[in-house]
Backbone bond lengths (Angstrom), bond angles and torsions (degrees), N, CA, C in turn:
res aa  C-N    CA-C-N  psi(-1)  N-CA   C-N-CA  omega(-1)  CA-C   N-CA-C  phi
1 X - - - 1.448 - - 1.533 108.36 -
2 X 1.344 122.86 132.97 1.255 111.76 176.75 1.388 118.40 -92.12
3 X 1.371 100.92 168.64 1.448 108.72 175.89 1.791 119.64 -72.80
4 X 1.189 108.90 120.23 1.759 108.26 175.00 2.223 97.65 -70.28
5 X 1.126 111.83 148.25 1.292 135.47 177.79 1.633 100.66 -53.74
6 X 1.526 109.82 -41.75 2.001 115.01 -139.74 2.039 62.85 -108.18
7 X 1.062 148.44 -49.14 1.374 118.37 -169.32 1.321 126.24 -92.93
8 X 1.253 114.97 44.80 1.632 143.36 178.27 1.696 88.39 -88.77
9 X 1.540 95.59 136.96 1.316 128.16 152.22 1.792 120.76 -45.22
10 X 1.476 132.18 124.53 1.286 104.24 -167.87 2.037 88.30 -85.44
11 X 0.917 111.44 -5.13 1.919 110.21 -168.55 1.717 90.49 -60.69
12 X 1.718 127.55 -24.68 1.310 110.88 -159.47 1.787 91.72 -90.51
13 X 1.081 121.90 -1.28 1.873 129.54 -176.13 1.604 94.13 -65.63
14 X 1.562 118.00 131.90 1.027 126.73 157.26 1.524 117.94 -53.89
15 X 1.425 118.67 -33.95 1.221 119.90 -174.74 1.854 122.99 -86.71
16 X 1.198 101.95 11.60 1.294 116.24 156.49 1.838 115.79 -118.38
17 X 1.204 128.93 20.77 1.493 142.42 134.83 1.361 120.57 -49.53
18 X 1.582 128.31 121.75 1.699 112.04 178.81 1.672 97.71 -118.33
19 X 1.414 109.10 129.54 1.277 119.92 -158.16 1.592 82.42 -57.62
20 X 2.045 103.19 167.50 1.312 112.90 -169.00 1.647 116.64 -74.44
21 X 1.163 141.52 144.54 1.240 117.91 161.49 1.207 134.60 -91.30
22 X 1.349 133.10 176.25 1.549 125.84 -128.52 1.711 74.23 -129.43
23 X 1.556 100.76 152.64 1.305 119.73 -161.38 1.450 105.72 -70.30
24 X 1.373 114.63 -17.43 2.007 98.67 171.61 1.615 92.64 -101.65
25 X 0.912 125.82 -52.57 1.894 86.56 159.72 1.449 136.55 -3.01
26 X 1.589 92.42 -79.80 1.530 100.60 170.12 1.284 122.47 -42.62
27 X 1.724 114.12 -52.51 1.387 120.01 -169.81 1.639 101.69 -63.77
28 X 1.105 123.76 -19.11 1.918 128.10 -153.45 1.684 77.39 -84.82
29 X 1.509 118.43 -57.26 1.535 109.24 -154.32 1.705 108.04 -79.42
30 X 1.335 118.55 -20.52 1.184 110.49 173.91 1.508 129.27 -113.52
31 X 1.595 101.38 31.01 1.331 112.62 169.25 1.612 121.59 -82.18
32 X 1.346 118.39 -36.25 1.587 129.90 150.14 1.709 104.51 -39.02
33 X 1.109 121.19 -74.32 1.240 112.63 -169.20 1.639 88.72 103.69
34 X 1.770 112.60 154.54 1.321 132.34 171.38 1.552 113.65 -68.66
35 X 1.622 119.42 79.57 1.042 114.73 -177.60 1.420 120.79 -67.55
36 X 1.675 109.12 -56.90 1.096 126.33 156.25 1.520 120.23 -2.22
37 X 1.408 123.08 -65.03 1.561 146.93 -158.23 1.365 90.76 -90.29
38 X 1.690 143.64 -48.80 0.978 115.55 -172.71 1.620 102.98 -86.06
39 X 1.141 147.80 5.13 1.138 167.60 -107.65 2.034 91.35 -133.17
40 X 1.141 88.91 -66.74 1.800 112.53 -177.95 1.678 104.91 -71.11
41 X 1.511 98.52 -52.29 1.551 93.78 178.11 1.351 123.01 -44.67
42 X 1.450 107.88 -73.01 1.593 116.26 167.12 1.562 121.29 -34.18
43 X 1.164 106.34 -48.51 1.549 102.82 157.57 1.228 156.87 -50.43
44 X 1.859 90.64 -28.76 1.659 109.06 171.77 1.475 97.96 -94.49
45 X 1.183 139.55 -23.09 1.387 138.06 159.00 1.043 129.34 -62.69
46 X 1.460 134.38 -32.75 1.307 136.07 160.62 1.392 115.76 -64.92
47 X 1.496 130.24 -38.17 1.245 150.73 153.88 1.603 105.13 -34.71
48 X 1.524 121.41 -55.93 1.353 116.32 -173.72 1.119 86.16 -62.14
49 X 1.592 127.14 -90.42 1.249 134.58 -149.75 1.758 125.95 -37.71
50 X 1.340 110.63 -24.76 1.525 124.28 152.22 1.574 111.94 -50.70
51 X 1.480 113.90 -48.40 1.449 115.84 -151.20 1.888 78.18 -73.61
52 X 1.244 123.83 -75.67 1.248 136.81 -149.49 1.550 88.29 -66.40
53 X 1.052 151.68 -4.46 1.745 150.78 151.76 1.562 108.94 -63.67
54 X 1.670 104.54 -30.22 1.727 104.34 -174.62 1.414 101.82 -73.19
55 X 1.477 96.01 -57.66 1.524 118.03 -176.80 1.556 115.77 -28.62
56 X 1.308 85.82 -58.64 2.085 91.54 -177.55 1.266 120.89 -76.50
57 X 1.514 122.82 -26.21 1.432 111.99 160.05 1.348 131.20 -86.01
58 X 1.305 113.78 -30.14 1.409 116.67 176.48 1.475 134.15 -85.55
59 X 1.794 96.29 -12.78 1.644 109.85 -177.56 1.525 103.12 -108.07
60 X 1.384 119.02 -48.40 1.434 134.73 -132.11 1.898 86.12 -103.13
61 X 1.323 114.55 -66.48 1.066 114.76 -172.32 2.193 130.13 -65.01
62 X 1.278 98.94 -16.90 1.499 110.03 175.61 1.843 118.98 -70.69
63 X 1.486 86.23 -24.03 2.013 106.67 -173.31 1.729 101.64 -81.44
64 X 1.353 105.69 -23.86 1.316 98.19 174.66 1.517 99.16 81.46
65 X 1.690 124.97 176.00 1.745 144.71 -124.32 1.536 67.58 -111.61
66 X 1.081 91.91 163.11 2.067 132.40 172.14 1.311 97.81 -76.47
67 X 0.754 133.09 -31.59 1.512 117.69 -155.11 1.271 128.28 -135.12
């Protein structure tokens, strides 16, 4: 079956290509580092560590030792 023209992908358009960037480019954008991402991470980790802080005093610790 062939391909119709108008139901082409626009990803195969040259004009959605972004020329390559040049190696101090690269170095310029990844000299910050992904703050952002560790930013969120730490956040969803401190978040656990709250939950599992509730957990152990309010569930774990009232039942009293195993043994």
């Amino acid at each position: 079956m062939p391909v119709d023209e108008s139901n082409q992908s626009t990803a195969h358009s040259p004009d959605h290509v972004d020329v390559p960037a040049s190696s101090d480019q690269a170095v310029q954008a990844l000299r910050n580092g992904p703050i952002g991402a560790y930013l969120v991470a730490s956040i969803a980790v401190g978040l656990l560590f709250l939950g599992w802080l509730a957990f152990y005093f309010l569930l774990f610790m009232p039942r009293g030792s195993i043994g």
